[in-house]
VEXPA-370686 format. One record per residue (C-alpha): y negated, z, x. Coordinates in steps of 0.2 Angstrom, whole numbers, padded with zeros to 4 digits, always signed. Last residue first. Layout:
YZX/...
***
This chain:
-0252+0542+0399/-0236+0535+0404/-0217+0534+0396/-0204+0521+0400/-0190+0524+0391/-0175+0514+0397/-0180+0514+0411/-0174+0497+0424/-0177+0494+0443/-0172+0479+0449/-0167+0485+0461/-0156+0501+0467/-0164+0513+0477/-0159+0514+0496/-0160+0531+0505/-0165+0535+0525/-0164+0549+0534/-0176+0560+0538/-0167+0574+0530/-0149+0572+0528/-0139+0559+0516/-0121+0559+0506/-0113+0543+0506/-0097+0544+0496/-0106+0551+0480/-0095+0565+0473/-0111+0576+0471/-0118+0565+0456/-0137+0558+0463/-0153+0564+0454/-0169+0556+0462/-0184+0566+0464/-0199+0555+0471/-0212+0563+0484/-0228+0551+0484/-0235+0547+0499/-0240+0531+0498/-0226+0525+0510/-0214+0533+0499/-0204+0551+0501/-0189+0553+0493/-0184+0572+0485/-0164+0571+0485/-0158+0581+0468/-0139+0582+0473/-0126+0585+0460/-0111+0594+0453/-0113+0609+0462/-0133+0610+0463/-0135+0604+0482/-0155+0601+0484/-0159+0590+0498/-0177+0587+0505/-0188+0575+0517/-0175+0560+0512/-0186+0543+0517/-0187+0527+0506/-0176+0510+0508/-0180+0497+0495/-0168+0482+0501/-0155+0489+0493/-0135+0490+0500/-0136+0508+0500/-0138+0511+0482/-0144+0526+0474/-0150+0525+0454/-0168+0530+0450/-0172+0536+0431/-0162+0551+0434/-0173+0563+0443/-0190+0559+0432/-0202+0546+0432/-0219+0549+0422/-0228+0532+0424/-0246+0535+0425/-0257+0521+0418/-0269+0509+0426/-0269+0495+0412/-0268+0477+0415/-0259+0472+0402/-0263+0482+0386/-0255+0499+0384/-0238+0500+0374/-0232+0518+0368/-0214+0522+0372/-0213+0510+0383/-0193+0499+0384/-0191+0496+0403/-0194+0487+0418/-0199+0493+0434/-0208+0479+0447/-0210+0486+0463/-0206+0504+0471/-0221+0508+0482/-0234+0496+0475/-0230+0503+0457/-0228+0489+0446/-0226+0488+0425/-0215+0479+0414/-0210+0477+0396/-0222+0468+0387/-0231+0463+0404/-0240+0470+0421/-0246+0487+0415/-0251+0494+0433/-0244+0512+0440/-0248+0527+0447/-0234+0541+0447/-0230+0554+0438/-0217+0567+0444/-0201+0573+0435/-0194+0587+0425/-0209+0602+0429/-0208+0607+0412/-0223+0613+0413/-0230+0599+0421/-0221+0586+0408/-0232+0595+0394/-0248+0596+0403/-0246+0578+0404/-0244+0575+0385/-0231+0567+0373/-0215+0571+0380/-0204+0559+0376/-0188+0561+0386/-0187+0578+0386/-0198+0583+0370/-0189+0570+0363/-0173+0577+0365/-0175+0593+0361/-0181+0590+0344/-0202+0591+0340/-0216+0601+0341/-0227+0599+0356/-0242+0604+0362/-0243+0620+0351/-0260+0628+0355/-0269+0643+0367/-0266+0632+0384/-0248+0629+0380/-0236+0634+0370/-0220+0619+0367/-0212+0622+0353/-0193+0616+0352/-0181+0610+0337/-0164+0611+0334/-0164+0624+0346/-0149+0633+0358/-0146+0620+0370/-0164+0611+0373/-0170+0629+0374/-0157+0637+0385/-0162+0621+0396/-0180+0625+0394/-0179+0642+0401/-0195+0650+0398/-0187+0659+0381/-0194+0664+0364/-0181+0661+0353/-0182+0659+0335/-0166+0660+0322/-0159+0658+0306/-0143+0666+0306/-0131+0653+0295/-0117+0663+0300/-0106+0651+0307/-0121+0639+0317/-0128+0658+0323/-0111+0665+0329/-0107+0648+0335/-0124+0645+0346/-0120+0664+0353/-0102+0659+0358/-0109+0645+0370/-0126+0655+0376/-0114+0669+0380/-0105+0657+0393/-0119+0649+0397/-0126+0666+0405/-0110+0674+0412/-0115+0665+0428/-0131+0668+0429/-0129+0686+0424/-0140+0692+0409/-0158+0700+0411/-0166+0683+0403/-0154+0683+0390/-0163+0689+0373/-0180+0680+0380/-0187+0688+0364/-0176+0684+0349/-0182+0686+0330/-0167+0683+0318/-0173+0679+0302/-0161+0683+0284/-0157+0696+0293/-0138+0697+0297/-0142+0715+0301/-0125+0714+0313/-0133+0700+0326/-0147+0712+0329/-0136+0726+0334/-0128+0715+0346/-0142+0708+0354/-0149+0724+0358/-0131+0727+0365/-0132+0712+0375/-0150+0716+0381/-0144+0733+0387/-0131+0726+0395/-0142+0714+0407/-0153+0729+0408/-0140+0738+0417/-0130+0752+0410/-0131+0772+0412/-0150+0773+0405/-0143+0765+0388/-0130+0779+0385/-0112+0775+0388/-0098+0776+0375/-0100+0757+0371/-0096+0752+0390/-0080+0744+0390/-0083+0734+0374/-0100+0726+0378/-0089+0707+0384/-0104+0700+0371/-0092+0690+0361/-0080+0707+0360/-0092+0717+0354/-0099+0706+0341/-0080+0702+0335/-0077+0719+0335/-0092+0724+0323/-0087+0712+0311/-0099+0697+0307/-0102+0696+0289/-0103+0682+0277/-0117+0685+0264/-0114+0699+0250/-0126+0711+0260/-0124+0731+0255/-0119+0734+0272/-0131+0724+0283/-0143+0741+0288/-0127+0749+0292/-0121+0737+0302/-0136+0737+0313/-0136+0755+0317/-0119+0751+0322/-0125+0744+0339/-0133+0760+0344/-0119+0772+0339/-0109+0762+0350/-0121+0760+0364/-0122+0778+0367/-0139+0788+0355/-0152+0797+0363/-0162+0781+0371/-0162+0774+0354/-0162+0756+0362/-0178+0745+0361/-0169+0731+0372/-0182+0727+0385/-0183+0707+0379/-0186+0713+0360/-0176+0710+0347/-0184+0705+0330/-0174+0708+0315/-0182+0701+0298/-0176+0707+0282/-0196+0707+0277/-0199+0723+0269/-0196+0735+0284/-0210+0723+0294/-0222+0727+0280/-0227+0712+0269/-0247+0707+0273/-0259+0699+0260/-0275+0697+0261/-0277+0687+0277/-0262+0679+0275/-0243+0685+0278/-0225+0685+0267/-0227+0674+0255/-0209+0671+0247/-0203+0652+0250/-0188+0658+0259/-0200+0664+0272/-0218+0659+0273/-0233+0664+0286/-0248+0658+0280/-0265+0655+0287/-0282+0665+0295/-0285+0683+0296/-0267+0687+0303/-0257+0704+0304/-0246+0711+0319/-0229+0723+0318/-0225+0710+0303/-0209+0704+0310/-0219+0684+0308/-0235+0693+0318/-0223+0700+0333/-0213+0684+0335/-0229+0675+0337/-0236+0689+0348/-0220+0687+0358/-0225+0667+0362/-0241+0672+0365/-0247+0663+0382/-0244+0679+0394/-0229+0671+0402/-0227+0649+0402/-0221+0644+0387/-0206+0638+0374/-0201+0644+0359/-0185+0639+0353/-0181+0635+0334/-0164+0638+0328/-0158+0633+0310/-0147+0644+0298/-0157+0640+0282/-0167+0623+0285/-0183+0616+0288/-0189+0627+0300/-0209+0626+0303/-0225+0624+0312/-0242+0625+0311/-0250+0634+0323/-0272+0638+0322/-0276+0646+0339/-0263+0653+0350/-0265+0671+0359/-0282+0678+0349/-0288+0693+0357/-0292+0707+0347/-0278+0717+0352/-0265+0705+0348/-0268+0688+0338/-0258+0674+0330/-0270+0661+0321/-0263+0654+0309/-0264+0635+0302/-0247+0635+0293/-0231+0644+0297/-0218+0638+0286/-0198+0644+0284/-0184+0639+0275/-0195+0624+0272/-0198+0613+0257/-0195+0623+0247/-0190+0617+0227/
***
């Protein structure tokens, strides 16, 4: 029986002689799952996709699809024997060929598959690519590029999809929309996908599990929601750049106290003796606005983000505190003035390190 659809264990993923991420192990359980890559530029994250394609070959580990062996250090499938489609961020278009012609190459790859298939049209039409399809790939944008790239891909119905920041080029505002239909392509087809991306909300959407790439390692490999609400590392919540740590004294099972903002209480993910200095990661939400409290801090900063406002507080210590307030609150606040946070103060997770 396989245990994973696919399993990357203890390789080293390497370009040029360099090594990008030392000794991964990670995996995707199941067929049709999506695992997003996350991490700051130059890091790896493409190398990885590179070395599971087979454009790149490893001296150390396994790489695992399906439970065939497709990568070791004596052994290495070539990329045309892998059924794998790996689209790159800058499209890869036959420069020579209109965007039809281009996007069909991937159809005929997928013709003698048995598996479900996704229809040209359809593709066409969930990308919005139909109007240009007789234009060559130096007569659209790159935001069009990367949708017909994607497109092509989407047609191999590979048995691993392979994407590299397939949306970065795409329109803000068309952006969810095509995040939306492209998570139901994927759940319908039982495409399993990666994503590299550095949009951690297009990760927490699109992946059933994220990777986390920092410093040369994974950090952390885990579901969306944990490595939201749990992350388990400082260097993880500074890339993710969600909330602020503050200082902070163990005081009971389920209390602590910051000097600026009093007792919190709260459920801690991982209990430290009382006593303890610890930092309290607080992020946007944990914070709730009342005027009528008796713990009044200053607005420096107001960010309007349509359906809410991020005011950033500042305390007597110094410290600057991002609070998340819906933007149909009756009072809104300007700079310098003042903003009550509501006590007692209660997180559900409380999280330190």
């Amino acid at each position: 029986m396989i245990k994973n659809y696919l399993e990357i264990k203890n390789v080293d993923f390497t370009i040029g002689g360099k090594t990008k991420v030392k000794n991964a192990s990670f995996n995707i359980e199941n067929e049709g799952e999506t695992l997003c890559i996350l991490g700051p530029s130059g890091i790896g994250k493409t190398t990885i996709l590179r070395t599971i394609a087979g454009l790149e070959k490893i001296d150390k580990g396994t790489i695992k699809l399906n439970g065939k062996l497709l990568s070791s250090n004596k052994e290495n499938i070539e990329p045309e024997h892998r059924n794998i489609s790996l689209a790159f961020q800058d499209n890869s278009l036959f420069p020579h060929y209109t965007l039809e012609k281009n996007i069909l190459l991937g159809a005929e790859k997928n013709k003698e598959k048995k598996r479900e298939k996704i229809s040209f049209k359809e593709v066409i039409e969930f990308l919005d690519i139909s109007k240009i399809l007789s234009k060559y790939p130096h007569e659209i944008s790159a935001g069009e590029a990367q949708r017909a790239s994607l497109a092509r891909s989407l047609l191999t119905q590979p048995d691993l999809l392979l994407l590299d920041e397939p949306l970065s080029n795409v329109d803000q505002s068309f952006k969810e929309e095509i995040q939306v239909r492209l998570k139901k392509v994927l759940n319908r087809l039982k495409i399993t996908t990666i994503i590299v991306t550095h949009d951690s909300y297009e990760a927490f959407y699109l992946g059933n599990k994220c990777a986390i790439i920092l410093d040369g390692q994974i950090k952390q490999f885990d579901d969306p929601y944990n490595v939201y609400h749990f992350p388990n590392s400082i260097e993880v919540v500074n890339f993710l750049n969600r909330g602020i740590l503050i200082p902070a004294r163990v005081t009971g099972e389920n209390s602590l106290e910051n000097k600026d903002l009093g007792t919190i209480k709260g459920n801690f993910i991982k209990h430290y003796p009382k006593g303890s200095n610890v930092q309290l990661l607080l992020q946007p939400e944990d914070l709730e606005h009342d005027d009528q409290s008796n713990l009044k801090l200053e607005v420096v900063d107001r960010k309007f983000r349509g359906t809410n406002f991020i005011y950033t507080l500042k305390t007597n210590s110094d410290l600057f505190i991002p609070v998340f307030v819906h933007s149909h609150h009756i009072h809104q606040h300007e700079v310098d003035e003042k903003f009550g946070i509501k006590r007692p103060i209660n997180i559900d997770h409380i999280v330190c390190f």
